[in-house]
C-alpha positions in Angstrom: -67.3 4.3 -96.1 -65.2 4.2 -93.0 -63.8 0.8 -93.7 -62.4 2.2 -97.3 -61.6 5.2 -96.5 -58.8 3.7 -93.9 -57.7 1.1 -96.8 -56.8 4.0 -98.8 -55.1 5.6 -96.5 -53.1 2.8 -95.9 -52.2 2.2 -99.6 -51.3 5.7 -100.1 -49.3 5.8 -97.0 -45.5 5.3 -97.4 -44.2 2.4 -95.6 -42.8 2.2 -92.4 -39.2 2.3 -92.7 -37.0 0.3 -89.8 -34.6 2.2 -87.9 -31.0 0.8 -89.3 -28.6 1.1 -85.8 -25.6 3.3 -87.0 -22.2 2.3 -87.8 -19.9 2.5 -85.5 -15.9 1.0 -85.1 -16.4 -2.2 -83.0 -13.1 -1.7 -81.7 -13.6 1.9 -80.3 -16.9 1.5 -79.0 -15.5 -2.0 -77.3 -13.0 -0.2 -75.9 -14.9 2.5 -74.1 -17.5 -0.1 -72.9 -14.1 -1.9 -71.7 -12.8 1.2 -69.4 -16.6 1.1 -68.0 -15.9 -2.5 -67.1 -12.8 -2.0 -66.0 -13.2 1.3 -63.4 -17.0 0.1 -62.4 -16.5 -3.8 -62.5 -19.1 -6.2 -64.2 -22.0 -5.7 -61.4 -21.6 -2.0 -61.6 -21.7 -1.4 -64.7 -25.4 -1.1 -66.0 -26.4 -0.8 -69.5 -26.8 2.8 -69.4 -23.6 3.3 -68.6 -22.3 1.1 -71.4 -24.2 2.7 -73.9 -23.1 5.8 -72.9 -19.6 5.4 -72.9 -20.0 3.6 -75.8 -22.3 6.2 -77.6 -24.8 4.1 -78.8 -28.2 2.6 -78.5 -29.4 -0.5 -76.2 -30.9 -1.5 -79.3 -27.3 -1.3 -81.6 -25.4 -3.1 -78.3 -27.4 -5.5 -78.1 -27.7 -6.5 -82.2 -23.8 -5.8 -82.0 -22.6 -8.2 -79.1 -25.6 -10.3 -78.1 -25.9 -9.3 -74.1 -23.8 -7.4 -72.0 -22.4 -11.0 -71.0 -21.2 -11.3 -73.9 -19.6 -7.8 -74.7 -17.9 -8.2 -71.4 -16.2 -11.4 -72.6 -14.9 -8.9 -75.8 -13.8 -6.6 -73.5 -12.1 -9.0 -71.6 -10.2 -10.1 -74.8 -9.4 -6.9 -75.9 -8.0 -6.0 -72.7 -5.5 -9.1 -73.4 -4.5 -7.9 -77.0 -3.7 -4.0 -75.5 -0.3 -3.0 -76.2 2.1 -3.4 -73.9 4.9 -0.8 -72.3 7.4 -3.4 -73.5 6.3 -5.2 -76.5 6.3 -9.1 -77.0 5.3 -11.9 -75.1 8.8 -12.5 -72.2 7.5 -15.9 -71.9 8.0 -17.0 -75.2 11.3 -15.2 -75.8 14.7 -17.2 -75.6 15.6 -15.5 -71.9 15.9 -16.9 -68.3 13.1 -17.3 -66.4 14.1 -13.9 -63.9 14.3 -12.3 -66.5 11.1 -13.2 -68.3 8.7 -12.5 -64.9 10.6 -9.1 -64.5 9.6 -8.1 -67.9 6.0 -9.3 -67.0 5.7 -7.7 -63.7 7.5 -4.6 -64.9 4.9 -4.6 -67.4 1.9 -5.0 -65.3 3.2 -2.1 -63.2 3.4 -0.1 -65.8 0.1 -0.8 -67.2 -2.1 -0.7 -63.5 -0.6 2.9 -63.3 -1.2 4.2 -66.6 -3.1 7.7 -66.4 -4.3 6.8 -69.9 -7.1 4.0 -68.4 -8.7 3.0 -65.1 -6.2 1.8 -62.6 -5.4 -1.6 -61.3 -5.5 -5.2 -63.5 -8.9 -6.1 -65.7 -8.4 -9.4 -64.7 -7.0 -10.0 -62.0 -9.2 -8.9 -59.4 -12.2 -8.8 -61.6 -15.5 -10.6 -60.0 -14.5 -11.6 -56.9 -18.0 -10.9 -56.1 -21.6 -10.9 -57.9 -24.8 -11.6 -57.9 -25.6 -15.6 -58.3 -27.1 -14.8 -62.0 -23.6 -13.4 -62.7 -22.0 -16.9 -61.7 -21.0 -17.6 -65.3 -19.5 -14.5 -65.7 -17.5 -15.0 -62.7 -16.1 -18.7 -63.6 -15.1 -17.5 -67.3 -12.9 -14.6 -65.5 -11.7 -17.3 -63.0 -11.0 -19.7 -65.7 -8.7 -16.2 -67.1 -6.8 -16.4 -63.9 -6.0 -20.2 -64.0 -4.7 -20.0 -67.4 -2.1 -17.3 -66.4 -1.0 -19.4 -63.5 -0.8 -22.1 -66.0 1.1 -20.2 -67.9 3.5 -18.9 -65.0 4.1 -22.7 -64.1 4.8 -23.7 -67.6 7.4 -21.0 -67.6 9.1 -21.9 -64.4 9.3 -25.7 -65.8 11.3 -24.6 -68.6 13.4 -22.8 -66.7 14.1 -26.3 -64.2 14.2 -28.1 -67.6 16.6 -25.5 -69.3 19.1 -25.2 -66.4 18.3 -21.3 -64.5 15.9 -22.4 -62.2 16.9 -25.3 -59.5 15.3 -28.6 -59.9 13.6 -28.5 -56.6 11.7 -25.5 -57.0 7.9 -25.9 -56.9 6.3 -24.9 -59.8 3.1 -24.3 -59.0 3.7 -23.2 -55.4 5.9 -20.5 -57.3 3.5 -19.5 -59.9 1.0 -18.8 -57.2 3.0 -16.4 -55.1 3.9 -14.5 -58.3 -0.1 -14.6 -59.1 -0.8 -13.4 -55.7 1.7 -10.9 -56.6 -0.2 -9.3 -59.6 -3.3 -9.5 -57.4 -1.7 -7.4 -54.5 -0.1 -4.8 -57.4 -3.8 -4.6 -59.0 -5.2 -3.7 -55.7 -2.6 -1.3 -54.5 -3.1 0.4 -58.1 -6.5 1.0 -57.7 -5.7 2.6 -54.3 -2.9 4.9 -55.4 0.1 3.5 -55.6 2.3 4.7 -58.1 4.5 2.9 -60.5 7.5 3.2 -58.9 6.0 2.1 -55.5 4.9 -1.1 -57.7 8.2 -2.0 -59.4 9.6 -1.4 -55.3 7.2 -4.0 -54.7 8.3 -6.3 -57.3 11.5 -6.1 -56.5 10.9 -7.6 -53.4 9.0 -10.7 -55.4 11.4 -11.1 -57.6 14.5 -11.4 -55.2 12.3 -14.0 -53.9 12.5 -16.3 -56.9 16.0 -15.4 -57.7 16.7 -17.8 -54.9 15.8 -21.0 -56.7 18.4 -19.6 -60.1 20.9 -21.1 -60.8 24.1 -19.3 -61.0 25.5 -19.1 -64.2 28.7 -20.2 -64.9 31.2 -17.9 -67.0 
């Protein structure tokens, strides 16, 4: 009697219904787990903290981005696609090379001082550290780093190829002390400096590669 009274019970129960994660806008909830990258780094950042910025379940991040390797490689590409203080991309526009780093670095200043979000550069000083499980993590951010200096070189080449920047300049060599430059802006950010101690700084940077234009001639 035992045995059939439980099979009737379990017909006439209703059944079991999963637990459907709630919707939520990918793009808000990757930005909020983006600020917790961003102020507490990859390695500091635990899962509760994600979710809770993010206002969500363990259960909905993971079934929404995989790991929290993964949603830190979204935040990471978010962070590229913010807006910027000055819009477009100065290294695509038809302008000298001077001019196209001050619009970057004027831009990065702005943006590692903006009360808005955590201080400093995402990127640029991002996982100089971490545990050895974290290693991948680390080499896609370092990979991040080596395509903006890439990116700073192919600018400078233009330049020697369009006429503004002198023929022996060093490319690379350049690009590098104008990365290390954004490093050192990132850092000070995150220790208080303000924006117009930062675009003080830059100035200082950019009279540096002002040396290798070329002077124009009317």
């Amino acid at each position: 009697m035992t045995i059939v009274k439980n099979i009737e019970e379990k017909k006439n129960s209703s059944p079991r219904k999963r637990g459907r994660p709630p919707a939520f806008d990918r793009e808000t909830v990757l930005a909020a787990a983006r600020d917790t990258f961003w102020q507490h780094g990859y390695d500091g950042s635990s899962i509760a903290d994600l979710t809770a910025a993010m206002g969500i379940t363990p259960q909905s991040l993971y079934a929404a981005f995989g790991s929290k390797a993964e949603l830190y490689r979204e935040t990471l590409d978010q962070y590229r696609r913010m807006p910027r203080p000055e819009p477009g991309n100065p290294f695509q526009d038809k302008i000298d090379t001077v001019t196209a780093f001050e619009r970057f670095l004027t831009n990065s200043a702005k943006i590692f001082t903006a009360p808005e979000h955590p201080k400093g550069c995402m990127i640029s000083t991002a996982v100089l550290n971490c545990a050895e499980e974290n290693e991948p993590i680390a080499h896609h951010v370092a990979s991040m780093r080596l395509q903006t200096l890439d990116i700073f070189t192919a600018r400078i080449e233009r330049g020697i190829a369009e006429g503004d920047i002198r023929p022996e300049a060093n490319p690379r060599s350049l690009a590098r002390f104008l990365g290390a430059i954004v490093q050192g802006m990132s850092v000070q950010a995150r220790d208080g400096a303000t924006t117009d101690e930062l675009l003080a700084l830059l100035s200082h940077a950019l009279s540096e590669l002002k040396t290798y234009q070329m002077r124009q001639e009317a």
